[in-house]
C-alpha positions in Angstrom: 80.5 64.6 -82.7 80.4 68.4 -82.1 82.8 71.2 -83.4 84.0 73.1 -80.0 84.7 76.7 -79.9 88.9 75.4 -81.5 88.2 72.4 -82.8 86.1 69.6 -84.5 86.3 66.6 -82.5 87.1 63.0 -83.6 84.1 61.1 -85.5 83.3 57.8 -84.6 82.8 55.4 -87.5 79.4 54.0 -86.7 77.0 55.9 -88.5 79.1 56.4 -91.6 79.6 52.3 -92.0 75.6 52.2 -91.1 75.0 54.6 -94.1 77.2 52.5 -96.5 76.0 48.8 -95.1 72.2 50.5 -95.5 72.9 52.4 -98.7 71.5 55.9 -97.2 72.8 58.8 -97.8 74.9 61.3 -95.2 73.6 64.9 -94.4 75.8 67.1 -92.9 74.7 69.4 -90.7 76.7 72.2 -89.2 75.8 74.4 -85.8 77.8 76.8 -84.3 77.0 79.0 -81.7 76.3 76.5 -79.2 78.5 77.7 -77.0 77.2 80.3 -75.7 73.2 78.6 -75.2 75.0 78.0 -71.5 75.4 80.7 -68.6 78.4 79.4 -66.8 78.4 75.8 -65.6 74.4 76.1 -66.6 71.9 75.4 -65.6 70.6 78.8 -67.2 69.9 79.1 -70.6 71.4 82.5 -72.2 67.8 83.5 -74.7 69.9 85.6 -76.4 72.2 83.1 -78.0 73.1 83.1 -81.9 73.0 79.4 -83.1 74.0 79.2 -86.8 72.3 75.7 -88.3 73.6 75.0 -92.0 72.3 71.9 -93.6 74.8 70.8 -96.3 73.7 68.2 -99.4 73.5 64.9 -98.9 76.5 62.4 -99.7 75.4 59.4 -101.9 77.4 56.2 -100.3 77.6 55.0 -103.3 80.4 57.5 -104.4 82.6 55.6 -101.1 82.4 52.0 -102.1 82.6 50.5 -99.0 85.5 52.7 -97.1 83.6 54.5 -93.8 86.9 56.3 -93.1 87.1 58.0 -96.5 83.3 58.9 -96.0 83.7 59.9 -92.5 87.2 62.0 -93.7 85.2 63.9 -96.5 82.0 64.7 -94.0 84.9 66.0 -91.5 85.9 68.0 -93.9 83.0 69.6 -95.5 82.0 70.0 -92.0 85.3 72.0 -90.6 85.0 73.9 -93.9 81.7 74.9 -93.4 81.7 76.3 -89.7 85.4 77.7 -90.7 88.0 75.3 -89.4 89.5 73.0 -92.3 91.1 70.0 -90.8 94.5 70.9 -91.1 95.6 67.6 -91.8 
């Protein structure tokens, strides 16, 4: 799940029920700027491009019980936060 240039896309809850079943933690990590790593359609790469990487802390599975959606609704939104699009709902 990427965050496009308007929007952060729908998460799948794979991972997130993987994390909980496994008792691993979740780390967020936010890029933007990918956008523009693309001339066009491609295939050049722009060297030029300004990627922004932000690692955010890890979230303890514990804290979720066993409810993926409220984990994957909290990473969602420390993730639109964090690259400046809150999930508006």
């Amino acid at each position: 799940t990427y965050a496009s240039a308007r929007e952060l896309l729908p998460f799948k809850r794979g991972a997130f029920k993987l994390a909980l079943e496994e008792k691993v933690p979740i780390v967020p990590v936010a890029i933007e700027g990918t956008d523009a790593l693309v001339h066009g359609d491609g295939p050049w790469m722009n060297p030029r491009a300004h990627i922004v990487v932000e690692v955010l802390p890890a979230l303890a599975p514990s804290s979720f019980g066993t409810d993926e959606k409220a984990l994957a609704d909290r990473v969602r939104d420390l993730l639109g936060r964090a690259v400046g699009r809150p999930d508006p709902g």
